[in-house]
N, CA, C and O atoms as a GROMACS GRO file, in nm:
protein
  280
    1UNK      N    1   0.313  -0.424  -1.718
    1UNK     CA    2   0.432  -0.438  -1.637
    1UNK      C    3   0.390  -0.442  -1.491
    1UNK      O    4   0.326  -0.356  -1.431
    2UNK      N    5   0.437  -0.554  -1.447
    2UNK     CA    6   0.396  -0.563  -1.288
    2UNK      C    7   0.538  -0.522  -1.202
    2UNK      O    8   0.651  -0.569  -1.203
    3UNK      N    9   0.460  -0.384  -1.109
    3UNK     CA   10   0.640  -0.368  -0.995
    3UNK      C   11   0.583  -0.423  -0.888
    3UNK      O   12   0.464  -0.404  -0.864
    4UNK      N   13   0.675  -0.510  -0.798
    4UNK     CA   14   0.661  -0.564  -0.691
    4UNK      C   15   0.726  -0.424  -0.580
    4UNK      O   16   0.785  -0.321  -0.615
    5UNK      N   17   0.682  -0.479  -0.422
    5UNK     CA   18   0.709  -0.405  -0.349
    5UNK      C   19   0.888  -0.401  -0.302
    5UNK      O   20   0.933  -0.338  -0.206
    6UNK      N   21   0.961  -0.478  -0.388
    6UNK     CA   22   1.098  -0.488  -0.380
    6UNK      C   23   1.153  -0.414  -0.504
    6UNK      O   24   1.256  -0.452  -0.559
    7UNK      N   25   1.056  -0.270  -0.562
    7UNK     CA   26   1.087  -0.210  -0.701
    7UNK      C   27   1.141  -0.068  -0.586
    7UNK      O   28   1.101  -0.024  -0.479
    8UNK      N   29   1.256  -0.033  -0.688
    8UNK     CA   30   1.299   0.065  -0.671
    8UNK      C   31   1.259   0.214  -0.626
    8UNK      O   32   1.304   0.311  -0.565
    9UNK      N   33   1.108   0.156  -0.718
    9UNK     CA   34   1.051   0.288  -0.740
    9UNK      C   35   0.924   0.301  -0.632
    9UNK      O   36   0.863   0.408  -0.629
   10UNK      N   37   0.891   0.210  -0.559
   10UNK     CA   38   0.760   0.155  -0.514
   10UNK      C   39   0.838   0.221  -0.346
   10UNK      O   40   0.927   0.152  -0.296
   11UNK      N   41   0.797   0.345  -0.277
   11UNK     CA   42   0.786   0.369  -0.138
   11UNK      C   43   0.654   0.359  -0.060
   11UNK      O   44   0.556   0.432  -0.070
   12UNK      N   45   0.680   0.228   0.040
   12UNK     CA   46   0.583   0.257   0.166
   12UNK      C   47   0.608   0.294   0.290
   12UNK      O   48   0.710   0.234   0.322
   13UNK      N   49   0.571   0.360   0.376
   13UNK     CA   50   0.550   0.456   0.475
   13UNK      C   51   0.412   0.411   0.581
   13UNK      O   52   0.290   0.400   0.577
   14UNK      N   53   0.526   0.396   0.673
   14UNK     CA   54   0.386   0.354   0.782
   14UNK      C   55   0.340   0.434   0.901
   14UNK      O   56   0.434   0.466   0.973
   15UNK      N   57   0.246   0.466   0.935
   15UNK     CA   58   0.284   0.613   1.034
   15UNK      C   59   0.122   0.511   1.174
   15UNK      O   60   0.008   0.484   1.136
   16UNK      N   61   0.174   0.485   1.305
   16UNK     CA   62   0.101   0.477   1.399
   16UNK      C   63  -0.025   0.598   1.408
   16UNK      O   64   0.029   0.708   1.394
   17UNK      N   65  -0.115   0.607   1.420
   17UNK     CA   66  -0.167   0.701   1.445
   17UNK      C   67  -0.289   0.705   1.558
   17UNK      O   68  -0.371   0.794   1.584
   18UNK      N   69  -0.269   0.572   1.616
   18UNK     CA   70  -0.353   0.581   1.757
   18UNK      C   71  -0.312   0.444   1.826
   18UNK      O   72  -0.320   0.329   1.782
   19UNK      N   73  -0.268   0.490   1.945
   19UNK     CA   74  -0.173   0.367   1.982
   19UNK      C   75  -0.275   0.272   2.070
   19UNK      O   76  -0.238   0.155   2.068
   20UNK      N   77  -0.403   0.298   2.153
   20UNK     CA   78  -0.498   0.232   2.200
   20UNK      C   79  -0.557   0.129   2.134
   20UNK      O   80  -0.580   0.015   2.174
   21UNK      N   81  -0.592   0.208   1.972
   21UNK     CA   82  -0.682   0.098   1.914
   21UNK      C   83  -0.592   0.033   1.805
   21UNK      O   84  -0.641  -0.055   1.733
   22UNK      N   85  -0.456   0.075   1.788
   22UNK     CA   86  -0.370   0.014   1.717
   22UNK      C   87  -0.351   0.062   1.564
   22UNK      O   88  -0.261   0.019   1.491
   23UNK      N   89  -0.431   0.140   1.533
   23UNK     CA   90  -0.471   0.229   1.440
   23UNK      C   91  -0.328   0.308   1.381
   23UNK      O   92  -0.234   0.362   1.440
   24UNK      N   93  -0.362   0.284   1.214
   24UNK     CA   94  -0.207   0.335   1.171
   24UNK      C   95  -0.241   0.344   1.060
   24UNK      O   96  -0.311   0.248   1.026
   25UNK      N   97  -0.214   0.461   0.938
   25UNK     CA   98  -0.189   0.441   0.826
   25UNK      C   99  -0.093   0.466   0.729
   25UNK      O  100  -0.019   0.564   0.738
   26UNK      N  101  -0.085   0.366   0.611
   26UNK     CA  102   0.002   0.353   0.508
   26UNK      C  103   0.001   0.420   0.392
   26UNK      O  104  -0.107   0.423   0.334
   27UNK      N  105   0.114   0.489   0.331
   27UNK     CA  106   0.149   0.550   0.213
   27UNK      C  107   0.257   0.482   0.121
   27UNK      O  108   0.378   0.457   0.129
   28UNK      N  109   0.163   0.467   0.036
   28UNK     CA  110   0.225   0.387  -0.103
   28UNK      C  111   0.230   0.485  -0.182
   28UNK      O  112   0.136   0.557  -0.213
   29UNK      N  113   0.383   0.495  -0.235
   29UNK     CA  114   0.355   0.556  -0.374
   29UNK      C  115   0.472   0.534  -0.468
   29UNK      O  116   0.586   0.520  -0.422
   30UNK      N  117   0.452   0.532  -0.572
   30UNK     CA  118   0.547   0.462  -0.700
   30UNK      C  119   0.552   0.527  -0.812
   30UNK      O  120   0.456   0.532  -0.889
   31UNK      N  121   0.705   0.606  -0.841
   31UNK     CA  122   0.730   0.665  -0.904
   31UNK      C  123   0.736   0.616  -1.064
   31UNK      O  124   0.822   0.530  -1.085
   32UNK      N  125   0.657   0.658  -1.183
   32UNK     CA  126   0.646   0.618  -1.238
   32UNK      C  127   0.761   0.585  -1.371
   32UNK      O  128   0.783   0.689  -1.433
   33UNK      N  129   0.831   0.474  -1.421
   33UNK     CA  130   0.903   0.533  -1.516
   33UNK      C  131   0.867   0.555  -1.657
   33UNK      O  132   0.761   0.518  -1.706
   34UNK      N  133   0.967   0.621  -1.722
   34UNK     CA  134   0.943   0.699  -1.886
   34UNK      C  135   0.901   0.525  -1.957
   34UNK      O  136   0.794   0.506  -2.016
   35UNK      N  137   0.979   0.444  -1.941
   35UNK     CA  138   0.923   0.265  -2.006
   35UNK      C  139   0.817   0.238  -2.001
   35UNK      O  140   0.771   0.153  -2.076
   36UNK      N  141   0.713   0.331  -1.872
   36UNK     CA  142   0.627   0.210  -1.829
   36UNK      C  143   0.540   0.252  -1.940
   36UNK      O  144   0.525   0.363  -1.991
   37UNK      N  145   0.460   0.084  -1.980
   37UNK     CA  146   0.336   0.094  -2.043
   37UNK      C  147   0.229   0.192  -2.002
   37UNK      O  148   0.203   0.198  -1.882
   38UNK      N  149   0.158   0.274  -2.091
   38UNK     CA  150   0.051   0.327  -2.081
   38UNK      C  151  -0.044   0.241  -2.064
   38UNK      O  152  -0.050   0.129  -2.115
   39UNK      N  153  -0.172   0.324  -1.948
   39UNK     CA  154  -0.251   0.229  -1.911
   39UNK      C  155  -0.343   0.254  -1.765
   39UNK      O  156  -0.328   0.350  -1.689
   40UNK      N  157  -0.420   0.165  -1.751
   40UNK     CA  158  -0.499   0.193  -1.611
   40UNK      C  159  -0.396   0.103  -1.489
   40UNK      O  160  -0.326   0.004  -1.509
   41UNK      N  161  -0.414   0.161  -1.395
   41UNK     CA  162  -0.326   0.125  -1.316
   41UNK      C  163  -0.400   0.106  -1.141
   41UNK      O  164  -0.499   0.176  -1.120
   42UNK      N  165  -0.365   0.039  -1.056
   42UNK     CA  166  -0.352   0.046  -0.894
   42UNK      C  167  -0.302  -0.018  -0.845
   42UNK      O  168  -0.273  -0.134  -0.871
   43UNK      N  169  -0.276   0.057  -0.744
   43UNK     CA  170  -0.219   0.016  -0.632
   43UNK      C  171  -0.281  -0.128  -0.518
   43UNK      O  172  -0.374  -0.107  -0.440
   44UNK      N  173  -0.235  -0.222  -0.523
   44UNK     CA  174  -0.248  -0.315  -0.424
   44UNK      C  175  -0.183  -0.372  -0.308
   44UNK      O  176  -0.071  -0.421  -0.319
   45UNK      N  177  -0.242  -0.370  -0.200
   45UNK     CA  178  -0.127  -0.418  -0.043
   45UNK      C  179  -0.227  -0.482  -0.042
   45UNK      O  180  -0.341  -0.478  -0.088
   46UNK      N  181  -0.112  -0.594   0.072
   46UNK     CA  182  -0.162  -0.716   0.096
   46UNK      C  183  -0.086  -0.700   0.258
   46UNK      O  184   0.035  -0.681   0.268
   47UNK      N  185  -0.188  -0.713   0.393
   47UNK     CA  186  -0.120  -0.714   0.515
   47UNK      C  187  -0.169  -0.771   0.616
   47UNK      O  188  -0.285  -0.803   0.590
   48UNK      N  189  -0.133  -0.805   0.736
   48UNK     CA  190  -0.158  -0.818   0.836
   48UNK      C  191  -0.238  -0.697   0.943
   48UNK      O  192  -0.200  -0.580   0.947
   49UNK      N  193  -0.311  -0.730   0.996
   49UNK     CA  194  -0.367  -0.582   1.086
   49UNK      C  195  -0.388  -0.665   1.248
   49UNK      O  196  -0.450  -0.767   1.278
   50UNK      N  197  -0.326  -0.594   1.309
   50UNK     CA  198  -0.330  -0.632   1.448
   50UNK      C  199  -0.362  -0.554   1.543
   50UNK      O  200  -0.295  -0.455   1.576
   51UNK      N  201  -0.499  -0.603   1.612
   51UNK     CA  202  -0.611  -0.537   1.705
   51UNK      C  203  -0.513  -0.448   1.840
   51UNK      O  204  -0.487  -0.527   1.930
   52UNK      N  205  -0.481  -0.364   1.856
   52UNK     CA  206  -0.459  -0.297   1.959
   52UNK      C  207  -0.514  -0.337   2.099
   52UNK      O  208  -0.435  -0.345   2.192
   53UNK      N  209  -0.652  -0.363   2.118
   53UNK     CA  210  -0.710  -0.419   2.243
   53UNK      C  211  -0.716  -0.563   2.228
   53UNK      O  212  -0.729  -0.616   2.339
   54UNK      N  213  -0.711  -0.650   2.130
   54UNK     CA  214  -0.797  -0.767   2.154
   54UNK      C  215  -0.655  -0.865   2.124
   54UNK      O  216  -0.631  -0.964   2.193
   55UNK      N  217  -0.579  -0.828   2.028
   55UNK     CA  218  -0.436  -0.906   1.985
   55UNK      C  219  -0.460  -0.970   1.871
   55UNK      O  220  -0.367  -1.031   1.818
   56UNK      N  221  -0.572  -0.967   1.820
   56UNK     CA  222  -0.641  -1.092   1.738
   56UNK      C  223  -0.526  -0.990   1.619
   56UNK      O  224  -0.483  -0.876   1.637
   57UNK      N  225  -0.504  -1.080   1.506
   57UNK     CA  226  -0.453  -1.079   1.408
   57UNK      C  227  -0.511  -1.075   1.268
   57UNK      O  228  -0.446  -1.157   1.204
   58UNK      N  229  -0.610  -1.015   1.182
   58UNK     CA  230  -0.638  -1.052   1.060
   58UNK      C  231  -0.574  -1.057   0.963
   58UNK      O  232  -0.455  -1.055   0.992
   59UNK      N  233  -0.599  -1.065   0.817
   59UNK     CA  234  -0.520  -1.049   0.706
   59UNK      C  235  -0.609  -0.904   0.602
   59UNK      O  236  -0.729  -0.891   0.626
   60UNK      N  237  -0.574  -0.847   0.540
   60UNK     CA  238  -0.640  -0.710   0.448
   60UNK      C  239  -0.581  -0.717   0.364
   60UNK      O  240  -0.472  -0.771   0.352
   61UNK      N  241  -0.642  -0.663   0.288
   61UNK     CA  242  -0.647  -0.578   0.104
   61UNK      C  243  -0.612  -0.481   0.105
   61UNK      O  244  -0.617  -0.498   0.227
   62UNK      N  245  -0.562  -0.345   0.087
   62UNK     CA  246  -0.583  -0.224   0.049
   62UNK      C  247  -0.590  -0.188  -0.121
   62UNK      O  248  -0.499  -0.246  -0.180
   63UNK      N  249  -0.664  -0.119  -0.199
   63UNK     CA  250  -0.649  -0.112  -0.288
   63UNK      C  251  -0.685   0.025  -0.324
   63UNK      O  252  -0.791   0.076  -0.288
   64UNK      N  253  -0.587   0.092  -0.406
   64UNK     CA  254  -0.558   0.248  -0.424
   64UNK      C  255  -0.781   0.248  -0.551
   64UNK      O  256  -0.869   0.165  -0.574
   65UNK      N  257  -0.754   0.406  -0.588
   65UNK     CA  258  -0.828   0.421  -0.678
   65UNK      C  259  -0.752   0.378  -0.820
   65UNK      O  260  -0.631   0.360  -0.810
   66UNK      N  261  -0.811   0.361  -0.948
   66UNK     CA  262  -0.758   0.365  -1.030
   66UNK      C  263  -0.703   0.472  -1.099
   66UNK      O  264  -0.745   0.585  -1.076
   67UNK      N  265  -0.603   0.449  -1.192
   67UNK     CA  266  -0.518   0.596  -1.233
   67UNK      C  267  -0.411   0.521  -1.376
   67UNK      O  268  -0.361   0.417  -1.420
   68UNK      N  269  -0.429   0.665  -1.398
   68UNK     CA  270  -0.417   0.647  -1.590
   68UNK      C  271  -0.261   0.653  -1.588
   68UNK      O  272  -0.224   0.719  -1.491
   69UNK      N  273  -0.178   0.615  -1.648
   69UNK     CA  274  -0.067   0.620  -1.702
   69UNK      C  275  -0.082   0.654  -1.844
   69UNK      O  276  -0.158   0.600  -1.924
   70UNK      N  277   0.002   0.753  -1.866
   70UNK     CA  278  -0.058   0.800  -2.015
   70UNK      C  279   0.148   0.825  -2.093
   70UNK      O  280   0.166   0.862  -2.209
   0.00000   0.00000   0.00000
């Protein structure tokens, strides 16, 4: 079962945490339901990151550890 980031259950949280170098991090987390398939599981973001000094713009991955649904 795939949840997209428009799932009910799926909260992200973005917190600045250094405003010079533009520096910030994100909390994903997704409540699991009683339906979901058992199984190995992670978390994946997909984002934009934008340089605090330079403006430049890249694109990133984040990807959680893996984790069991049982």
């Amino acid at each position: 079962m795939r949840h997209l980031d428009d799932d009910w259950r799926t909260t992200y949280r973005w917190r600045r945490t250094a405003v010079l170098t533009g520096e910030s991090t994100a909390t994903i987390t997704w409540d699991i339901a009683p339906d979901n398939p058992p199984g190995t599981y992670r978390i994946v973001h997909h984002g934009d990151a934008k340089n605090g000094l330079t403006g430049r713009v890249v694109p990133f991955t984040g990807v959680s550890r893996a984790f069991a649904v049982s």
